[in-house]
C-alpha positions as CSV (number, residue, x, y, z in Angstrom):
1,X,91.0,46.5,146.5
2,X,88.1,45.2,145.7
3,X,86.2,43.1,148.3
4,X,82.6,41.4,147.1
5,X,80.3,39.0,148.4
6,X,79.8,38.0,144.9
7,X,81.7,35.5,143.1
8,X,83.0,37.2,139.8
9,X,83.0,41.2,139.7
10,X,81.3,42.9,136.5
11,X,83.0,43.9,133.6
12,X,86.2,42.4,134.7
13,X,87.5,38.5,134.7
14,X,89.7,36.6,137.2
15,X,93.3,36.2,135.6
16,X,94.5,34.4,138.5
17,X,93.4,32.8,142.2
18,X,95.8,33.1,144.7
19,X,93.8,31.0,147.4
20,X,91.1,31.3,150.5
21,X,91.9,34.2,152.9
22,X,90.5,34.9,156.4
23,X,90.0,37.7,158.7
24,X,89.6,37.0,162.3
25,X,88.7,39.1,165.2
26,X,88.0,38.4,168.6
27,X,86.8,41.3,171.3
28,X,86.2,41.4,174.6
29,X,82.7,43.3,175.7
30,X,83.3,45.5,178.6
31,X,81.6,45.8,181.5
32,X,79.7,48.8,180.9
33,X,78.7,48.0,177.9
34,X,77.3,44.7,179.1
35,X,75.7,46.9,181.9
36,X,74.0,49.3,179.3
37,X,72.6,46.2,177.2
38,X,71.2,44.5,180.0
39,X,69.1,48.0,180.9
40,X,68.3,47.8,176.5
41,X,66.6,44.4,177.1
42,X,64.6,45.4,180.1
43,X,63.3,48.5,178.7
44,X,63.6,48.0,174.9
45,X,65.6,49.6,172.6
46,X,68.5,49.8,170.3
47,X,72.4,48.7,172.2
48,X,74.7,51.8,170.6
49,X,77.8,50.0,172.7
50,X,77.2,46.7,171.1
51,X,76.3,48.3,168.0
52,X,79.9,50.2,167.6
53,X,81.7,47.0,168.7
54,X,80.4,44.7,166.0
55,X,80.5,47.6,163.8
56,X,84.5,48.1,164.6
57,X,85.4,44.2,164.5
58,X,83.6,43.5,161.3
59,X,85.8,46.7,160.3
60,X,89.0,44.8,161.5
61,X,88.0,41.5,160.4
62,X,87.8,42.6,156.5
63,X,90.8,45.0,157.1
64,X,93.1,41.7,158.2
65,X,91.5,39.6,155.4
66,X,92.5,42.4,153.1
67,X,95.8,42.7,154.2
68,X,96.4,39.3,154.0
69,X,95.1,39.2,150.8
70,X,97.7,41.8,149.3
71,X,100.7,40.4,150.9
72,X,99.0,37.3,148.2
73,X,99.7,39.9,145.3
74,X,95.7,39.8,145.3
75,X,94.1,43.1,143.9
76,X,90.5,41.8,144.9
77,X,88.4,39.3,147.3
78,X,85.7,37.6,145.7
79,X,83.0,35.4,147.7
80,X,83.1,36.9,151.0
81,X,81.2,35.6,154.2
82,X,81.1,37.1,157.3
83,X,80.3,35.1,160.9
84,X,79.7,36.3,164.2
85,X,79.7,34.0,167.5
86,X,79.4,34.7,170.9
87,X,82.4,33.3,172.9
88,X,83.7,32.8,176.8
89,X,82.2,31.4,179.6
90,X,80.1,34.6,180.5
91,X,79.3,35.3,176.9
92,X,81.9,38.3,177.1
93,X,83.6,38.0,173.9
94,X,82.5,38.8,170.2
95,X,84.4,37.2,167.5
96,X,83.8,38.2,163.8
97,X,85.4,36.0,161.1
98,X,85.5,36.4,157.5
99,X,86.5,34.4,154.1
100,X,87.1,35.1,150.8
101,X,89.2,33.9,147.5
102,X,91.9,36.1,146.9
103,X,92.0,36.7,142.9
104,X,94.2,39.0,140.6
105,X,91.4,40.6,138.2
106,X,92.0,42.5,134.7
């Protein structure tokens, strides 16, 4: 399947929409990674444990809005938009959404 931030895909034309599809992912941030960021902003550097969990949920966020997308009869995503918030009392949660047209291509 074709999945593009774009909103038409070269060298081929949308035959049909099938409508607006979402992926949605919500993740908790354990404790240890919280632990290891917290050292990240005292002495600088890169987060690798916050890193790989945005990483994975953006991963499962397009993975739903695909499948979701195909049980649509869609054979592509066109106009994609990804957004990331910060969630829970403690700010312990990550939640990745994204959105896209579902479209049958030729």
């Amino acid at each position: 399947m074709v999945i593009t931030t774009t909103n038409e895909i070269q060298d081929k034309k949308v035959v049909e929409y099938k409508g607006i599809v979402f992926g949605e992912v919500i993740s908790g941030i354990n404790m240890f990674k919280d632990m290891g960021a917290s050292l990240r902003n005292i002495f600088g550097g890169r987060s690798k444990g916050y890193e790989d969990e945005l990483l994975a949920a953006r991963k499962n966020a397009l993975e739903e809005m695909k499948t979701r997308s195909a049980a649509l009869g869609a054979n592509a995503i066109i106009g994609v938009k990804m957004d990331y918030e910060v969630l829970g009392a403690d700010n312990g949660m990550l939640m990745v959404t994204c959105s896209g047209t579902a479209v049958i291509i030729g």
